[in-house]
N, C-alpha and C positions, 0 to 999 in steps of 0.2 A: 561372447556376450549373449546371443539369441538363444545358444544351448542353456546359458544359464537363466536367463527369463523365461523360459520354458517350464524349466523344472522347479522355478520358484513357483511359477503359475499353477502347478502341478502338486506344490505342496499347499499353496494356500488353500485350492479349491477341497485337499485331503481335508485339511484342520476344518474348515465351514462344513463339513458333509456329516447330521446327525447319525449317534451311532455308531460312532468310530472312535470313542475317550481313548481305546487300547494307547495311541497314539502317546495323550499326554502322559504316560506311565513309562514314558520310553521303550515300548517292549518292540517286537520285531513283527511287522504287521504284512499280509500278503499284497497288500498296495507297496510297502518300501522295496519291496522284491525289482521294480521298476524304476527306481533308482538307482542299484547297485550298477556300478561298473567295473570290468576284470580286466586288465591285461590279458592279451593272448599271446602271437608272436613276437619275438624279438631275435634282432639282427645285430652284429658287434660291426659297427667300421673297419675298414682297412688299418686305419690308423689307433684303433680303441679310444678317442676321445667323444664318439658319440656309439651312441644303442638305440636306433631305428627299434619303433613298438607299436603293435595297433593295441586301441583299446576297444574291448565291447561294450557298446553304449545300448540301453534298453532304448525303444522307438516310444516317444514320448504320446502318450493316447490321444491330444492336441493333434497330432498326424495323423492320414489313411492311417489303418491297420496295416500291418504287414510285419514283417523281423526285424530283428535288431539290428542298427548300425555298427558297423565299423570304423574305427577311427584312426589317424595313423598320426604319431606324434615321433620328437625325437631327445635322446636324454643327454644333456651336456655334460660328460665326465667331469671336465674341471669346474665347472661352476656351479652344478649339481644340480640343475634346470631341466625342466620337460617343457619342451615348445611342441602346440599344436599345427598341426603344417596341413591336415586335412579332416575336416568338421562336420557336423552335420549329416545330411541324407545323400552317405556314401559307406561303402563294404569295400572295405578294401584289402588283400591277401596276398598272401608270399612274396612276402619282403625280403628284398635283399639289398646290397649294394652296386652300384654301375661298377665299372675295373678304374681306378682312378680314386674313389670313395668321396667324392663333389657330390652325389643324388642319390637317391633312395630310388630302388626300383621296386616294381608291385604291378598286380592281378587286379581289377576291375572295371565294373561294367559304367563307362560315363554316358554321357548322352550325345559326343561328338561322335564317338564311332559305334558299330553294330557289335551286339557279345562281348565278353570279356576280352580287353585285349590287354598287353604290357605296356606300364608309363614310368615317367621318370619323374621325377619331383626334388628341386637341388634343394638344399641345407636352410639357404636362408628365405624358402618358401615358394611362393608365385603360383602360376597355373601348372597344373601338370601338361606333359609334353608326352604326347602315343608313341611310343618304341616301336609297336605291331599293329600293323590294320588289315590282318588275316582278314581273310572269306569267312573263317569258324574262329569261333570263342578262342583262344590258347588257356589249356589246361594246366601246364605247367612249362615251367622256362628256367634256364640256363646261358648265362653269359660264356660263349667263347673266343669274343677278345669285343673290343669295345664297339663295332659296329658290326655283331653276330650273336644271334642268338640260338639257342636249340629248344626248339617250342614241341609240344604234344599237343595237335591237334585230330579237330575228328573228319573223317572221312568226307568227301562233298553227299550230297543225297539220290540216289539212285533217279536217275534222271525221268525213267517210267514213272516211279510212284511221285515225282512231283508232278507230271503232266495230269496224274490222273487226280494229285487233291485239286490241281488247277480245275475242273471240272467237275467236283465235288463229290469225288469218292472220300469218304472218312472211312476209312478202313486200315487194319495192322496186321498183317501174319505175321502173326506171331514168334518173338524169336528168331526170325528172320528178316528181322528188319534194323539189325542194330547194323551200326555202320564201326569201323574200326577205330581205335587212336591211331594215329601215325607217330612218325619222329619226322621231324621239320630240321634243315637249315633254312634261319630266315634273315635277311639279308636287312637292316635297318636302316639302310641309304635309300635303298633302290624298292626295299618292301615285298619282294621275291622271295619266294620259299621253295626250296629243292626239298621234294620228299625222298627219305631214306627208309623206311619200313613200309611194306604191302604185306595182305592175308591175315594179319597178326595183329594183336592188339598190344602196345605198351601204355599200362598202366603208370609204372614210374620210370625213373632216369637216375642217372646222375654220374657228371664228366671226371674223366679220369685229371689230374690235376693237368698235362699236356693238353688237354681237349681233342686228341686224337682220337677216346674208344668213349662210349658211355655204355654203365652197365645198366643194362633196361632189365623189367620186371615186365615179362612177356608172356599172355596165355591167346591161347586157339582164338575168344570171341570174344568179346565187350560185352558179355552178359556178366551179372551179379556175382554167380558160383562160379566163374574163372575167375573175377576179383578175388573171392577168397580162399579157394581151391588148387586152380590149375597154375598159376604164375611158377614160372621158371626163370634163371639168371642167363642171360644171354649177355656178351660184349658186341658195341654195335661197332662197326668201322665207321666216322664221322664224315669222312671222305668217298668213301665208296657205298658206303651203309650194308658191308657187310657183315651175317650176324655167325657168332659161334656161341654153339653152347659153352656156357661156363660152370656150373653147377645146375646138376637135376637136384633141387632140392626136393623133396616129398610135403606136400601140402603147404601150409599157409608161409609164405612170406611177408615181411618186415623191411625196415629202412635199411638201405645200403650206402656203406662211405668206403673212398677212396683210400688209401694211407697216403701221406704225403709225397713220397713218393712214385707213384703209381705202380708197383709192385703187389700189392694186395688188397684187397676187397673183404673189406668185415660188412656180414650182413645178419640181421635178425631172422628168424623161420622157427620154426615147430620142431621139435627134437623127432616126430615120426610123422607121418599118415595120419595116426587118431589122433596127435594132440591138439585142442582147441585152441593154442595159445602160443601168437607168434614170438615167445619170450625165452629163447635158448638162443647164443650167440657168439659165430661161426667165424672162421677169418682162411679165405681160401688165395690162392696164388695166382695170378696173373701173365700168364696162361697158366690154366688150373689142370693135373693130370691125377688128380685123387678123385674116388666116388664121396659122396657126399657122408658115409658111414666114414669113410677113412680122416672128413677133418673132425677137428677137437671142436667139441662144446664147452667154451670155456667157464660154463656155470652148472657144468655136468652134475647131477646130483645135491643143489642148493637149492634152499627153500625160498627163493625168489623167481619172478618173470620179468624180462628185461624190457622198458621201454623206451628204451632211445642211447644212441652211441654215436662216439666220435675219437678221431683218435688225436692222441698227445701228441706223439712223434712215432716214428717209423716201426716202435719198439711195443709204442703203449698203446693200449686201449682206456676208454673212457666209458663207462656206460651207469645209467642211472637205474634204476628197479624200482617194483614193485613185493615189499617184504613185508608181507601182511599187511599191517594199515596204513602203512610208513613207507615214505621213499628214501633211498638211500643211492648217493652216488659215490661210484668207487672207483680207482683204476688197477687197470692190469696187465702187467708187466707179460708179454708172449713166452717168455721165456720161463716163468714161473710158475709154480700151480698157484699159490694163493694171491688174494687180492690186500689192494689198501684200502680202506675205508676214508671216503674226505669228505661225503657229509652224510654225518651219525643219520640214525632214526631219530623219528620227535623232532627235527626241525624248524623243515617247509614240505610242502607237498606240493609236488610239478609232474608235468605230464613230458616235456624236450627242456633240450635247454642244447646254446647255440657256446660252442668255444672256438676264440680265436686267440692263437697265440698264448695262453696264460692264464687270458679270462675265460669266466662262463657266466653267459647272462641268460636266464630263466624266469619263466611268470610262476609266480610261488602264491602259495598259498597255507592258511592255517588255521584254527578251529576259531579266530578271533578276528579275520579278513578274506575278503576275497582276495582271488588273485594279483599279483601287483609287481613290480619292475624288481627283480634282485640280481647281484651281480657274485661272482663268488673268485676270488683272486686263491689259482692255485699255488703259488710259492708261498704266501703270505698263510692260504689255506684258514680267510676270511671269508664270512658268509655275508651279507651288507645291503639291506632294502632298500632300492632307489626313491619310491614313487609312495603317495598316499594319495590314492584315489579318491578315497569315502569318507572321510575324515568325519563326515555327521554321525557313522557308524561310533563314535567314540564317546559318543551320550546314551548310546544305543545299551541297556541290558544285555546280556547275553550270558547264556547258562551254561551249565561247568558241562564240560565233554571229554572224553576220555577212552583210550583203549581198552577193551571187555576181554577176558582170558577167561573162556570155561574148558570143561569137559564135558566131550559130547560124552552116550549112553556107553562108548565102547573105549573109554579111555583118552581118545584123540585131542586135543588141546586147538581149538576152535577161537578164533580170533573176532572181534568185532567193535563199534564206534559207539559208546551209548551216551545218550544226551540226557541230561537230568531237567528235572520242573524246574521252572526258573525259581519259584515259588516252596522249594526242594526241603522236606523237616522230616527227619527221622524217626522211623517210627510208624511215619504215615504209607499210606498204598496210594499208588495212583493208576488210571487209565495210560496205556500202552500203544504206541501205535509201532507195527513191527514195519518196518522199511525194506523189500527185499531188489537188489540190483538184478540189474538185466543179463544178456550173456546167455549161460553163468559162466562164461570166461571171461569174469570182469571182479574189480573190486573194490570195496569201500572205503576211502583214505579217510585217515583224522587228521581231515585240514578242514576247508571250509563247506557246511553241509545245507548248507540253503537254498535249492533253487526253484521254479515252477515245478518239479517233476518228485523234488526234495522236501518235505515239510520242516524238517529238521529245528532249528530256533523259532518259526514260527509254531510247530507244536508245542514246543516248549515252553514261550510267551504265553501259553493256555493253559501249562499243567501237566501235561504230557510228559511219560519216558519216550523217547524215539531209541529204539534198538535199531542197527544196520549192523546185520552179520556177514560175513565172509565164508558161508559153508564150503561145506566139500563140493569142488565143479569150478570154485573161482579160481583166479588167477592170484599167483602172488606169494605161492607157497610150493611153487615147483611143480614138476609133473607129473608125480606120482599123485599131490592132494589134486589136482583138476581133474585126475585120468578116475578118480572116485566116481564122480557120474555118468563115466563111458557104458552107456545099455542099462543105465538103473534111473534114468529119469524120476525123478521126487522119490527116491528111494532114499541113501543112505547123509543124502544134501539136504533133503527134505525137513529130517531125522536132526540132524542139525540144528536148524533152524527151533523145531521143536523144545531141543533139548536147553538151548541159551534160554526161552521164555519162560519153561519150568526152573531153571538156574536162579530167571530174577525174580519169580512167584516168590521159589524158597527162601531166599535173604530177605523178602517181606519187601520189595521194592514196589510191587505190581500188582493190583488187584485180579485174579484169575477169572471175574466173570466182565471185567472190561479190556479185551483185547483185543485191538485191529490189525488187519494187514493189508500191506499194500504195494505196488511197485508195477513197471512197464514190462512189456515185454518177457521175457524170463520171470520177473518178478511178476508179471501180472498173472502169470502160470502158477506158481506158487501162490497167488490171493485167491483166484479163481478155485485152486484146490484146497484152499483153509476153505470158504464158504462151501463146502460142499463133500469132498472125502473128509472133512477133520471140522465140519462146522457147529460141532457141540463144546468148541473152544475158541470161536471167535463169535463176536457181536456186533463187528463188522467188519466190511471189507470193498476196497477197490481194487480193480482189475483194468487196467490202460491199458491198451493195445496187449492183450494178454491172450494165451492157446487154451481154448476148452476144447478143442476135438483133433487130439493128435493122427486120425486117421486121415481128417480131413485136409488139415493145415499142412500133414507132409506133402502134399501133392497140391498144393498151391503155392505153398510159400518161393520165393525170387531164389532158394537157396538149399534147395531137395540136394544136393552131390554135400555140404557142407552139414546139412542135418546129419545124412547118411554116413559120411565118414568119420567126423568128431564126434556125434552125437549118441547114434543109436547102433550100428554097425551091422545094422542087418535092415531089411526092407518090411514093411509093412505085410504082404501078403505071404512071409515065411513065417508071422507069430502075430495076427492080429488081433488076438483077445489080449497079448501084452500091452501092445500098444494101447486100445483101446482101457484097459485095465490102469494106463496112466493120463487118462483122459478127464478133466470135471468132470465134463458131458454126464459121463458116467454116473457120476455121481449127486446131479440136481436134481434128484427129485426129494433128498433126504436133506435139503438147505435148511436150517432156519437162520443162517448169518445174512440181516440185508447186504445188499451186492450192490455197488455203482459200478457201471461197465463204461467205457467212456473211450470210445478207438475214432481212428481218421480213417475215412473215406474212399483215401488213396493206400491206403496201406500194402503192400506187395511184399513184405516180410512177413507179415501177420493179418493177411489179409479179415477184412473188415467180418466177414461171415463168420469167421471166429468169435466175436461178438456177439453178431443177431442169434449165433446156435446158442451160446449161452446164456443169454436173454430168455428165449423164447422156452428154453426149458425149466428156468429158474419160476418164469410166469407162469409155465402150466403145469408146473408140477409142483415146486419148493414153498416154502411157507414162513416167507418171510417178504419184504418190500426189496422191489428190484428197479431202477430206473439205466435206461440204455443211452446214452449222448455221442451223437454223430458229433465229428470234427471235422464240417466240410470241405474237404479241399487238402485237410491235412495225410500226410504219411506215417512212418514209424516213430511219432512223436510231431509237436506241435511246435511248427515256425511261427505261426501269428502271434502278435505279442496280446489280440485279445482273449485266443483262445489259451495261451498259457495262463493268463489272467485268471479263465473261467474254469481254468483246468485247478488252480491251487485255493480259491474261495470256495469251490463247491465241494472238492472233498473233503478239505480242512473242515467248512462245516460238517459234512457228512460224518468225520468222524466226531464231532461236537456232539452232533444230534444222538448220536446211539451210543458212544461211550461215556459223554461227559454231558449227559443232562438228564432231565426230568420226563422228558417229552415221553408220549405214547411210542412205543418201540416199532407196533406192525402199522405206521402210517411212512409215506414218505415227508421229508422237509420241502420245505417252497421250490418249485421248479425253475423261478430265477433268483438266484442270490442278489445281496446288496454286495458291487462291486467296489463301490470305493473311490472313483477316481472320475466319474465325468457329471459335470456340472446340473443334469439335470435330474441328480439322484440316484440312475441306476447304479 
């Protein structure tokens, strides 16, 4: 009842706030953005009559600032019900069920005990109840029988550097100061933890079905670039905690499961060393006496990347993908080469999804919803939406969206999401804003494309084509289309991207002197290089947390071994006019595209200098309006919900102002937007 007075309170004060009619036109407005909520996790019971589910709730502006809540409900199979069990200003994570299936168990930080510890919370609701009240946070957890669990935590803190912050040294050597994960038995009577791993870091886990071994994902340090680099498969002894190599796999690993049996371990990893994308998927034996060349990839040579598996029975696999724009989940029989298909392309769009026994429950999503509860019955081989989250979304307009098939310059058949003007008459040209994802071993689904980071229906509610391509470098098309970007950075991905804009010039969809670009991170690399190497074909541009000076950024970024091997495959001081040569940097002093820059603070992927260097050149040398926006406090993208706020009103205007108005072009717009949502105007 309070969440819901809230968000009434939140819509009223929208409707009274001048300025804002968008509203009564039903369209999709960057204040609704704060309304939406997704399903994320979900969990099947022991018994399948309930589906344990957190929801993401936006933190209502009425609260501090800070991130979005999480919320953790539960779904009654047979009477087709979602009961909320835990509300309001709580995060809560990695849900599962206790051995018994009476409680939901779960990850979060309450205010009875210190860090995140494990709780339990029975069916028919109450307080929750602490499983764990470790010394450190627990990182992740695992039931091995009902009063034991196998928790990952982090190391205690080097007893010197506490003595000396006690006396007010603020000081970090660098790198040398991380502390390890461990692997914990921890005792839920008595609250005892026997540690089983020293020197090593385990990133993940997960127990053989006996709970006698767990196969951990183990690298040298708790630094960034062993997270995505160095991890190797180790089996752990649970009892003695001793560790055997089980697979050297080569670079980036993936999630691993047991087969029901405990005979084999299917895990996700990179097909080599250079590939960027942990989506090839392996099934090796228990004790394992093959190199890791010698097991099968069982998507060897398909134009998909795998993101998430599970298996059937002792025989099958389960794994869903990523196949151009589309997910599809399919199984596969070990003994066969080819697969089944059990749910087509076109859809829903899900990132996991959790089977037990029969079912599969997954947060799905599609170009008409966010995310939301579905369940999918394999005998039946029924696909079946549980939950309607947003149900106001159904007054909501929303513009036609659709998979884009071009050819790029060289023949190749180039996939992407294009969203059309709500407002859409043929015939006519509209303003473009090009969308480019991060990565780029990452990809663009045609499900739901909306969020702070996303302009997607909100551009659209304004007139806007929004294009979101999948060039060469993304994921999703196998390992030969990602391994296109290995050592040619904005080369032939670049080229791509180009070649879809000039596609929708020519079918007369897009005006060619109103075109923007935009995106974070990898994408903000790609805006950063529209404004500036190719800035006599855009008219604007945003750049979030984005790379203008690759000589620099190699040698700062949390993730130099991960650049160097998936990335570029050679080092900076063997060919630095290359590097440099794919740098903006390079190229600011020829801008006439205004630029909004707009990075966090803390950023340690993309550290923030990335920014001020692009700024500072665009201002003393380029010839067009540049404004630079700190996100204090923020990292590789924006937790606060004001600053996502401030992130999707000011460039949406920004791209208003220079693609789709009247305004004098070399000025900049107001330096604080009208937000929308608090009571006294701003």
């Amino acid at each position: 009842m309070q969440k819901q007075m809230k968000k009434s309170l939140c819509i009223l004060v929208f409707f009274l706030l001048p300025g804002l009619m968008t509203m009564a036109q039903n369209t999709l407005t960057p204040q609704n953005l704060f309304d939406i909520e997704s399903v994320v996790e979900v969990a099947i019971s022991p018994d399948k009559n309930h589906i344990a589910y957190t929801l993401n709730v936006p933190r209502p502006f009425t609260d501090n600032a800070g991130g979005d809540y999480r919320e953790l409900y539960v779904y009654n199979i047979r009477n087709q019900e979602s009961v909320p069990l835990l509300t309001g200003n709580i995060s809560v994570f990695s849900i599962g069920w206790v051995p018994g299936g009476d409680a939901i168990s779960f990850r979060a930080n309450l205010p009875d005990l210190s860090g995140v510890q494990v709780y339990s919370i029975n069916l028919t609701g109450g307080d929750p109840a602490p499983l764990t009240q470790h010394s450190a946070s627990v990182n992740s957890y695992e039931f091995i029988d009902a009063g034991t669990l196998a928790i990952v935590s982090i190391s205690p803190e080097d007893p010197v550097r506490r003595k000396l912050r006690e006396k007010g040294f603020n000081i970090d050597v660098f790198e040398e100061e991380y502390r390890h994960l461990n692997l914990y038995r921890y005792d839920i009577n008595t609250h005892q933890a026997r540690q089983l791993t020293d020197g090593v870091t385990v990133f993940d886990f997960v127990l053989s079905p006996d709970k006698s071994l767990a196969a951990a994902a183990i690298a040298p340090r708790n630094l960034v670039d062993d997270s995505y680099m160095f991890k190797r498969i180790f089996t752990i002894n649970m009892q003695t905690g001793e560790m055997k190599l089980l697979v050297n796999n080569p670079g980036k690993l993936g999630k691993m499961v047991w087969s029901p049996d405990g005979t084999k371990l299917a895990f996700q990893s990179a097909s080599k060393l250079e590939d960027s994308v942990e989506g090839s998927l392996f099934v090796a034996d228990v004790p394992n006496d093959k190199t890791f060349e010698e097991l099968r990839n069982y998507v060897q040579g398909m134009e998909l990347s795998v993101i998430d598996h599970a298996w059937k029975d002792n025989r099958t696999l389960l794994y869903a993908a990523e196949e151009g724009v589309d997910i599809v989940l399919s199984e596969q029989r070990l003994d066969r080469a080819e697969r089944e298909i059990l749910i087509a392309p076109a859809q829903v769009v899900f990132n996991r999804f959790h089977h037990h026994d029969g079912m599969i429950a997954l947060s799905g999503n599609t170009s008409q919803h966010p995310s939301e509860l579905f369940t999918f019955d394999l005998r039946r081989k029924q696909l079946t939406r549980r939950t309607h989250h947003n149900e106001w979304l159904s007054d909501i307009q929303l513009s036609q969206q659709r998979k884009l098939v071009y050819d790029a310059r060289d023949g190749k058949d180039i996939q992407g999401v294009l969203l059309y003007p709500l407002n859409y008459e043929e015939g006519n040209q509209y303003p473009l804003i090009v969308y480019i994802h991060g990565g780029p071993e990452a990809a663009v689904k045609n499900g739901w494309s909306t969020f702070y980071s996303m302009w997607g229906q909100i551009a659209t509610a304004r007139d806007f084509f929004v294009f979101m391509p999948n060039y060469r470098a993304s994921s999703g098309r196998g390992v030969d289309f990602t391994m296109v970007g290995y050592g040619d950075l904005v080369g032939v991905e670049y080229d791509d991207v180009l070649d879809g804009i000039d596609h929708l010039i020519e079918i007369g969809y897009v005006d060619k002197d109103r075109v923007g670009m935009g995106g974070g991170s990898y994408g903000g690399y790609f805006s950063a290089w529209s404004a500036t190497r190719h800035t006599d074909r855009f008219a604007a541009s945003v750049v979030f947390v984005g790379i203008s000076n690759q000589i620099s950024k190699r040698k700062t970024t949390d993730i130099p071994w991960e650049d160097y091997y998936v990335h570029w495959g050679y080092w900076t001081h063997e060919d630095w006019q290359d590097v440099y040569s794919r740098s903006p940097l390079k190229y600011a002093h020829q801008s006439k595209t205004p630029t909004l820059i707009l990075h966090g603070t803390q950023d340690t992927r993309v550290p923030p200098s990335q920014g001020l260097e692009l700024y500072r050149a665009l201002k003393l040398h380029g010839k067009a309006p540049v404004r630079l926006i700190w996100y204090n406090g923020e990292g590789h993208g924006n937790r606060m919900n004001v600053h996502r706020l401030d992130y999707i009103v000011r460039t949406m205007e920004w791209f208003d102002y220079y693609l789709n108005s009247d305004k004098p072009k070399d000025r900049l717009p107001v330096k604080y937007p009208d937000y929308g949502v608090f009571e006294d105007g701003l």
